[in-house]
N, C-alpha and C positions, 0 to 999 in steps of 0.2 A: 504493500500500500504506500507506503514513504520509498522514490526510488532514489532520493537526494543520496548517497552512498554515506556512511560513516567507516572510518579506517578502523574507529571501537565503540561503537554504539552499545551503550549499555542503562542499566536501571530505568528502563519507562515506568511512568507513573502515570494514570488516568487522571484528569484533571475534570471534575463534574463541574466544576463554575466555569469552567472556559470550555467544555465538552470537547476538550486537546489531550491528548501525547503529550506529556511531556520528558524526555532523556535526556541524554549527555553523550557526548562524541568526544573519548578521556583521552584520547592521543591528538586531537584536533584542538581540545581545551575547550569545548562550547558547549552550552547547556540550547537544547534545541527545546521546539514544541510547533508541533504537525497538529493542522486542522482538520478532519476528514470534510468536515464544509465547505473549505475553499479547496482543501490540499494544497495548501502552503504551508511552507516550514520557516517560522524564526528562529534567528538563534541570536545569543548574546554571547562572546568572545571575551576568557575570561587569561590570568596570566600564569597559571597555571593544568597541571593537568587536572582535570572534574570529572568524579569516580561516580558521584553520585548526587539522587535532587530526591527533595522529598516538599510536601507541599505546608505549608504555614496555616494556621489557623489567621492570622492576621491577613491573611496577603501577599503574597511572593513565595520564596522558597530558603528553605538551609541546603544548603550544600557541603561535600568535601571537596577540596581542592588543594594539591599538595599535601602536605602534613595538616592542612586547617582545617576547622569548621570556620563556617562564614554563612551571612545573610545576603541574598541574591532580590533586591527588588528590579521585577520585569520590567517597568514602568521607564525608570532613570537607568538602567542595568548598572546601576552603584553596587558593587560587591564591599560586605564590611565584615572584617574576620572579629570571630567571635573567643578563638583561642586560636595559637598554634602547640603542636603534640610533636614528637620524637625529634628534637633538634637536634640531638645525638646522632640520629643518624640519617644521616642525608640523603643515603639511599632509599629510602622508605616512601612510599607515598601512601595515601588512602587509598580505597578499594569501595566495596558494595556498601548501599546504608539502607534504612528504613526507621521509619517510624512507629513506637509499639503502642499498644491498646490506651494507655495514658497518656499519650504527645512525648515520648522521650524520645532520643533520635539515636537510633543504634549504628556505628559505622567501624570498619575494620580497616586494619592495615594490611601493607605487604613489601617485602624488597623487590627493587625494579629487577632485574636482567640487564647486570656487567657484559655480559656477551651471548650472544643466542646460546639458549638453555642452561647458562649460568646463572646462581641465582642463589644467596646467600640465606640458609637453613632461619625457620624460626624464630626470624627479625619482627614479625607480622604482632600484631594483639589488637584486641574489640573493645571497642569504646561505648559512654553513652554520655551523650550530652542530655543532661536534663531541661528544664523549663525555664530555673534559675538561673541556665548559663554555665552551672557548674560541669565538670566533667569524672565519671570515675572509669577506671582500667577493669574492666568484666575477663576477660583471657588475655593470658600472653603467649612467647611461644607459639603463635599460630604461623604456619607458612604463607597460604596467601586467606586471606578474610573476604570470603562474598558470601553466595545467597542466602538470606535470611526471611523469617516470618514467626508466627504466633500463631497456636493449636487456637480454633474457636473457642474454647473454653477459657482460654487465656492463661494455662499454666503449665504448658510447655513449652519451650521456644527451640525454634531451628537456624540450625547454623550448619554453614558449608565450608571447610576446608579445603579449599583446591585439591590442594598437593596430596593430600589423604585420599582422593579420591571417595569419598564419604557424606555423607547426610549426620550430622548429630543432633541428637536431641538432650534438652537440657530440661530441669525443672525450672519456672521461672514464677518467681513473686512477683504478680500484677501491683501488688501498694510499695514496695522498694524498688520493682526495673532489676532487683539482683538473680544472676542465673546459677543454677548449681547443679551437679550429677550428671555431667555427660554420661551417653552413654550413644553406642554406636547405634546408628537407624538404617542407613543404608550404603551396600560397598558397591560401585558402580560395575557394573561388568565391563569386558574389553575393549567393545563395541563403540559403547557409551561416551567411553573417551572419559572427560574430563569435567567434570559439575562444575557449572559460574552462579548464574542469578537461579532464583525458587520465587514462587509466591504461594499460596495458599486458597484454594476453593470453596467454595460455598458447602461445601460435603467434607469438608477438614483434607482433604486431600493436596501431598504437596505435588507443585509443577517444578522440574527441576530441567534448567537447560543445559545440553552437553556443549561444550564447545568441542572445535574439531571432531565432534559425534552427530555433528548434520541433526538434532532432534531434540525433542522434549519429552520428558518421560515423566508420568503421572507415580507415584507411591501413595499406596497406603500405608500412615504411620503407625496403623494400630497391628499392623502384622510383617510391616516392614519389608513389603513386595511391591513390586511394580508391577499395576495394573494397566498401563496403557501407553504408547510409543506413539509420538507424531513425527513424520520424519519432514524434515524442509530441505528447500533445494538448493544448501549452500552447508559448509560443511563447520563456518566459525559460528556457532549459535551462543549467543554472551544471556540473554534474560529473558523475561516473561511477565506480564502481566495482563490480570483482564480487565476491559473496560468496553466504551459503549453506553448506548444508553441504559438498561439492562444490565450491564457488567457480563453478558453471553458469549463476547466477543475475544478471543487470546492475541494480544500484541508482542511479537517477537522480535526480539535485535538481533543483531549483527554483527559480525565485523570483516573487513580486508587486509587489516595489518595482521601479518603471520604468517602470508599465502604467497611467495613466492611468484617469479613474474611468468613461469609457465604452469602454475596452477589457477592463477589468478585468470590467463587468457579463457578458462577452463570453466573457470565460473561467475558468470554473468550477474548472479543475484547478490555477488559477497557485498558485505556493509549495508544492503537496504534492510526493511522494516517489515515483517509482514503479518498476514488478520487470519487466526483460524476462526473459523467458526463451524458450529454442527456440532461440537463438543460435546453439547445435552449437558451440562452443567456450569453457573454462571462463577462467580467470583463475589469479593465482599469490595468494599469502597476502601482506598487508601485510608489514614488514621493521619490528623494532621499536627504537628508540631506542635507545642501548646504554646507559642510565644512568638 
Protein backbone atom coordinates (compact mmCIF):
# COMPACT_ATOMS: atom_id res chain seq x y z
CA UNK A 1 0.00 0.00 0.00
CA UNK A 2 2.93 2.77 0.88
CA UNK A 3 5.22 2.12 -2.36
CA UNK A 4 7.42 5.29 -1.18
CA UNK A 5 10.55 2.57 -0.25
CA UNK A 6 12.10 2.75 3.29
CA UNK A 7 16.00 1.33 3.47
CA UNK A 8 14.35 0.37 7.46
CA UNK A 9 10.81 0.84 7.93
CA UNK A 10 9.87 -0.13 11.13
CA UNK A 11 7.30 0.26 14.27
CA UNK A 12 3.82 1.41 12.43
CA UNK A 13 1.59 2.60 14.69
CA UNK A 14 -2.29 3.23 13.68
CA UNK A 15 -3.19 6.64 14.39
CA UNK A 16 -7.32 6.80 14.84
CA UNK A 17 -7.29 10.86 15.13
CA UNK A 18 -5.46 11.22 11.86
CA UNK A 19 -6.97 7.77 10.51
CA UNK A 20 -2.73 7.49 9.22
CA UNK A 21 0.25 5.02 9.53
CA UNK A 22 2.38 6.39 11.39
CA UNK A 23 6.42 4.63 11.39
CA UNK A 24 9.95 5.45 11.15
CA UNK A 25 12.44 4.80 8.34
CA UNK A 26 15.66 4.24 11.21
CA UNK A 27 18.57 4.26 8.76
CA UNK A 28 16.97 7.36 6.64
CA UNK A 29 16.35 9.14 10.28
CA UNK A 30 12.49 10.19 9.49
CA UNK A 31 9.48 9.58 11.37
CA UNK A 32 6.86 9.00 8.33
CA UNK A 33 2.87 8.96 8.39
CA UNK A 34 0.82 7.44 5.05
CA UNK A 35 -2.77 8.41 4.55
CA UNK A 36 -4.69 5.78 2.89
CA UNK A 37 -7.06 8.80 1.80
CA UNK A 38 -4.98 10.69 -0.14
CA UNK A 39 -1.89 8.05 -0.04
CA UNK A 40 0.40 10.57 0.65
CA UNK A 41 3.29 10.08 2.92
CA UNK A 42 4.89 12.89 5.36
CA UNK A 43 7.76 12.76 6.89
CA UNK A 44 9.60 14.92 9.24
CA UNK A 45 13.69 14.40 9.20
CA UNK A 46 15.19 14.12 12.34
CA UNK A 47 19.31 14.16 13.33
CA UNK A 48 19.52 11.05 14.26
CA UNK A 49 18.70 7.55 13.70
CA UNK A 50 14.46 6.84 14.80
CA UNK A 51 13.86 3.30 16.09
CA UNK A 52 10.60 4.01 17.06
CA UNK A 53 7.09 6.48 17.43
CA UNK A 54 4.54 5.99 19.67
CA UNK A 55 1.50 8.38 19.89
CA UNK A 56 0.90 11.07 22.92
CA UNK A 57 -2.12 11.45 24.60
CA UNK A 58 -1.58 15.22 24.22
CA UNK A 59 -0.67 15.56 20.66
CA UNK A 60 2.23 14.56 18.64
CA UNK A 61 4.54 11.73 19.47
CA UNK A 62 7.65 10.27 21.99
CA UNK A 63 10.10 8.97 20.07
CA UNK A 64 13.68 7.16 20.29
CA UNK A 65 16.28 8.50 18.44
CA UNK A 66 19.94 7.63 19.01
CA UNK A 67 20.53 6.81 22.73
CA UNK A 68 17.31 9.48 23.55
CA UNK A 69 13.99 9.67 24.26
CA UNK A 70 12.60 12.95 22.97
CA UNK A 71 9.12 14.73 22.01
CA UNK A 72 8.20 14.97 18.32
CA UNK A 73 5.55 17.73 17.72
CA UNK A 74 4.09 17.06 13.94
CA UNK A 75 2.91 20.45 13.60
CA UNK A 76 6.45 22.68 14.11
CA UNK A 77 8.45 19.19 13.62
CA UNK A 78 10.46 20.61 16.99
CA UNK A 79 12.10 17.56 18.38
CA UNK A 80 12.94 18.06 22.28
CA UNK A 81 14.96 15.31 24.06
CA UNK A 82 13.55 14.23 27.20
CA UNK A 83 16.77 12.23 28.56
CA UNK A 84 19.71 10.85 26.95
CA UNK A 85 20.77 7.00 28.02
CA UNK A 86 24.16 4.85 27.45
CA UNK A 87 26.76 7.61 26.99
CA UNK A 88 29.18 5.06 27.74
CA UNK A 89 28.66 3.75 24.86
CA UNK A 90 28.48 5.01 21.74
CA UNK A 91 27.89 2.29 19.85
CA UNK A 92 24.45 1.77 21.18
CA UNK A 93 21.45 3.06 19.71
CA UNK A 94 17.78 2.57 20.48
CA UNK A 95 15.66 -0.04 18.97
CA UNK A 96 11.79 -1.03 19.06
CA UNK A 97 9.22 0.96 21.74
CA UNK A 98 5.70 0.93 22.63
CA UNK A 99 3.57 2.10 24.94
CA UNK A 100 1.98 -0.08 27.94
CA UNK A 101 -1.78 -0.29 29.26
CA UNK A 102 -0.91 2.85 31.78
CA UNK A 103 0.88 5.42 29.01
CA UNK A 104 4.52 4.31 30.00
CA UNK A 105 6.70 4.19 27.01
CA UNK A 106 8.70 0.86 26.97
CA UNK A 107 11.89 1.03 24.46
CA UNK A 108 15.19 -1.00 24.16
CA UNK A 109 18.58 -0.88 23.07
CA UNK A 110 21.15 -2.51 20.82
CA UNK A 111 24.90 -2.33 19.42
CA UNK A 112 25.06 -1.16 15.91
CA UNK A 113 27.31 -3.44 13.51
CA UNK A 114 31.24 -2.57 13.46
CA UNK A 115 31.35 -4.55 10.33
CA UNK A 116 28.77 -6.77 8.47
CA UNK A 117 27.67 -9.35 11.15
CA UNK A 118 29.99 -7.85 13.63
CA UNK A 119 28.25 -6.95 16.56
CA UNK A 120 29.29 -6.56 20.16
CA UNK A 121 27.43 -9.37 22.70
CA UNK A 122 24.82 -7.93 25.35
CA UNK A 123 25.49 -4.16 25.08
CA UNK A 124 21.59 -3.85 24.51
CA UNK A 125 18.89 -3.21 27.88
CA UNK A 126 14.87 -2.08 28.11
CA UNK A 127 13.91 0.99 29.33
CA UNK A 128 10.61 2.79 30.45
CA UNK A 129 10.04 6.12 30.53
CA UNK A 130 7.39 6.92 32.70
CA UNK A 131 4.61 9.84 32.61
CA UNK A 132 6.85 11.85 35.01
CA UNK A 133 9.62 11.93 32.71
CA UNK A 134 11.58 9.78 34.89
CA UNK A 135 13.37 6.70 33.44
CA UNK A 136 14.17 3.11 35.03
CA UNK A 137 16.46 0.11 33.47
CA UNK A 138 13.78 -3.07 33.22
CA UNK A 139 16.65 -5.68 31.43
CA UNK A 140 20.20 -5.44 30.79
CA UNK A 141 22.24 -7.63 28.99
CA UNK A 142 19.90 -7.89 26.04
CA UNK A 143 21.52 -8.30 22.55
CA UNK A 144 19.21 -6.52 20.32
CA UNK A 145 15.60 -5.03 22.04
CA UNK A 146 12.52 -5.11 19.72
CA UNK A 147 9.11 -6.41 19.56
CA UNK A 148 7.00 -5.92 22.25
CA UNK A 149 3.37 -5.82 23.71
CA UNK A 150 0.95 -6.72 26.74
CA UNK A 151 -1.21 -10.02 27.21
CA UNK A 152 -5.04 -8.59 27.32
CA UNK A 153 -5.25 -9.09 30.74
CA UNK A 154 -2.54 -6.84 31.20
CA UNK A 155 -0.15 -9.06 33.25
CA UNK A 156 2.02 -10.50 31.04
CA UNK A 157 4.30 -8.66 28.93
CA UNK A 158 6.28 -9.76 25.67
CA UNK A 159 9.44 -9.14 24.67
CA UNK A 160 11.77 -10.03 21.63
CA UNK A 161 15.38 -10.63 21.73
CA UNK A 162 16.66 -10.67 18.25
CA UNK A 163 19.61 -12.57 18.61
CA UNK A 164 17.84 -15.24 20.87
CA UNK A 165 15.92 -15.87 18.32
CA UNK A 166 12.86 -16.08 20.90
CA UNK A 167 9.52 -14.67 22.17
CA UNK A 168 9.77 -14.17 26.02
CA UNK A 169 7.34 -13.77 28.24
CA UNK A 170 7.42 -11.96 31.46
CA UNK A 171 5.18 -11.37 34.58
CA UNK A 172 4.37 -7.75 34.45
CA UNK A 173 2.73 -5.20 37.27
CA UNK A 174 0.16 -3.01 35.51
CA UNK A 175 0.37 -0.36 38.94
CA UNK A 176 4.51 -0.28 38.89
CA UNK A 177 5.25 -0.97 34.77
CA UNK A 178 7.83 -3.58 36.68
CA UNK A 179 8.43 -6.85 34.70
CA UNK A 180 9.76 -10.16 36.28
CA UNK A 181 10.15 -14.04 35.57
CA UNK A 182 11.06 -14.41 32.07
CA UNK A 183 10.45 -17.28 30.81
CA UNK A 184 10.86 -18.68 27.21
CA UNK A 185 7.53 -18.46 24.99
CA UNK A 186 8.74 -19.04 21.74
CA UNK A 187 12.17 -20.57 19.60
CA UNK A 188 11.72 -19.52 16.01
CA UNK A 189 12.38 -22.40 13.67
CA UNK A 190 14.91 -22.14 10.70
CA UNK A 191 12.72 -20.92 8.22
CA UNK A 192 11.50 -18.12 10.21
CA UNK A 193 14.61 -16.55 10.29
CA UNK A 194 14.94 -13.97 12.68
CA UNK A 195 11.98 -12.08 15.15
CA UNK A 196 11.86 -7.95 14.97
CA UNK A 197 8.59 -6.11 15.73
CA UNK A 198 5.15 -8.20 17.44
CA UNK A 199 1.96 -6.69 18.36
CA UNK A 200 -0.98 -8.37 19.91
CA UNK A 201 -4.66 -9.26 18.67
CA UNK A 202 -7.99 -8.87 19.74
CA UNK A 203 -7.84 -12.90 20.79
CA UNK A 204 -4.49 -12.37 22.81
CA UNK A 205 -2.79 -13.65 20.13
CA UNK A 206 0.84 -12.48 19.20
CA UNK A 207 1.91 -11.26 15.53
CA UNK A 208 5.59 -11.72 15.31
CA UNK A 209 7.49 -10.52 12.06
CA UNK A 210 10.50 -12.41 10.67
CA UNK A 211 12.88 -10.59 9.09
CA UNK A 212 14.97 -12.16 6.29
CA UNK A 213 11.99 -14.99 6.98
CA UNK A 214 9.61 -13.04 4.18
CA UNK A 215 6.40 -13.48 6.83
CA UNK A 216 4.55 -13.04 9.90
CA UNK A 217 3.64 -15.80 12.15
CA UNK A 218 0.69 -15.74 14.55
CA UNK A 219 1.58 -17.76 18.26
CA UNK A 220 -0.51 -18.64 20.62
CA UNK A 221 0.83 -17.61 24.02
CA UNK A 222 -1.06 -19.83 26.04
CA UNK A 223 0.60 -23.05 24.46
CA UNK A 224 3.38 -21.45 22.94
CA UNK A 225 2.66 -22.65 19.17
CA UNK A 226 2.39 -21.09 16.02
CA UNK A 227 -0.94 -21.15 14.60
CA UNK A 228 -0.62 -19.35 11.41
CA UNK A 229 2.05 -18.04 8.72
CA UNK A 230 1.51 -15.02 6.30
CA UNK A 231 4.13 -15.12 3.81
CA UNK A 232 4.89 -11.48 1.96
CA UNK A 233 6.68 -10.87 -1.12
CA UNK A 234 9.99 -9.40 0.00
CA UNK A 235 12.11 -11.39 2.22
CA UNK A 236 13.39 -8.11 5.15
CA UNK A 237 9.96 -8.17 7.13
CA UNK A 238 10.83 -5.44 10.32
CA UNK A 239 6.87 -5.03 12.10
CA UNK A 240 3.34 -5.28 12.22
CA UNK A 241 0.50 -3.63 13.26
CA UNK A 242 -3.26 -3.54 12.98
CA UNK A 243 -5.31 -0.65 12.04
CA UNK A 244 -8.01 0.68 9.86
CA UNK A 245 -11.18 1.72 10.77
CA UNK A 246 -12.19 -1.51 12.53
CA UNK A 247 -8.42 -2.26 13.43
CA UNK A 248 -9.36 -5.71 10.66
CA UNK A 249 -6.73 -4.48 8.67
CA UNK A 250 -2.59 -5.97 9.26
CA UNK A 251 0.03 -3.17 8.27
CA UNK A 252 3.55 -4.54 7.43
CA UNK A 253 7.15 -2.88 7.18
CA UNK A 254 9.95 -3.34 5.45
CA UNK A 255 13.08 -2.94 4.78
CA UNK A 256 16.02 -2.74 1.64
CA UNK A 257 19.08 -2.14 3.74
CA UNK A 258 20.66 -5.65 4.16
CA UNK A 259 19.89 -6.96 0.55
CA UNK A 260 22.75 -6.65 -1.57
CA UNK A 261 22.65 -5.17 -5.12
CA UNK A 262 21.92 -8.46 -6.86
CA UNK A 263 19.25 -9.46 -4.51
CA UNK A 264 17.95 -6.27 -4.28
CA UNK A 265 17.41 -6.29 -8.46
CA UNK A 266 15.51 -9.59 -7.36
CA UNK A 267 13.13 -7.80 -5.30
CA UNK A 268 10.88 -5.28 -6.26
CA UNK A 269 8.61 -4.83 -3.15
CA UNK A 270 11.86 -4.54 -0.54
CA UNK A 271 11.20 -1.22 1.81
CA UNK A 272 7.43 -0.79 0.87
CA UNK A 273 4.55 -1.10 3.33
CA UNK A 274 2.00 -3.58 2.88
CA UNK A 275 -2.20 -4.31 4.08
CA UNK A 276 -3.37 -7.97 5.00
CA UNK A 277 -6.53 -8.34 5.30
CA UNK A 278 -9.11 -11.46 5.59
CA UNK A 279 -7.21 -12.35 8.71
CA UNK A 280 -10.86 -12.84 10.53
CA UNK A 281 -9.45 -11.22 13.59
CA UNK A 282 -9.15 -7.57 14.36
CA UNK A 283 -6.42 -5.94 16.63
CA UNK A 284 -6.96 -3.45 19.87
CA UNK A 285 -6.15 0.47 19.46
CA UNK A 286 -2.60 1.75 20.38
CA UNK A 287 -2.29 2.90 24.37
CA UNK A 288 -1.13 6.58 24.22
CA UNK A 289 1.76 8.05 26.25
CA UNK A 290 0.35 9.75 29.27
CA UNK A 291 2.16 13.12 28.98
Amino acid sequence: VVKEKNRMGECPVWEERESALVYVDINSQKVCRWSPLTNEVQSVSVDARVSSVALRQCGGYVITLGTRFAFLDWDTQAVTTILELEQDKPNNRFNDGKVDPKGRFFAGTMAEETAPGVRAKRQGALYTLFPDLSVIKQLDQVDISNGLDWSLDHRTFFHIDSLAYAVHAFSYDVHTGKIACPKLLYHLEKEEQMPDGMCIDAEGKLWVACIDGGRVIRIDPETGKRIQTVRLPTPRITSCCFGGKDYSEMYVTSAYDGLDESTLAKEPYAGEIFKITGLGVKGIPQNFYAA
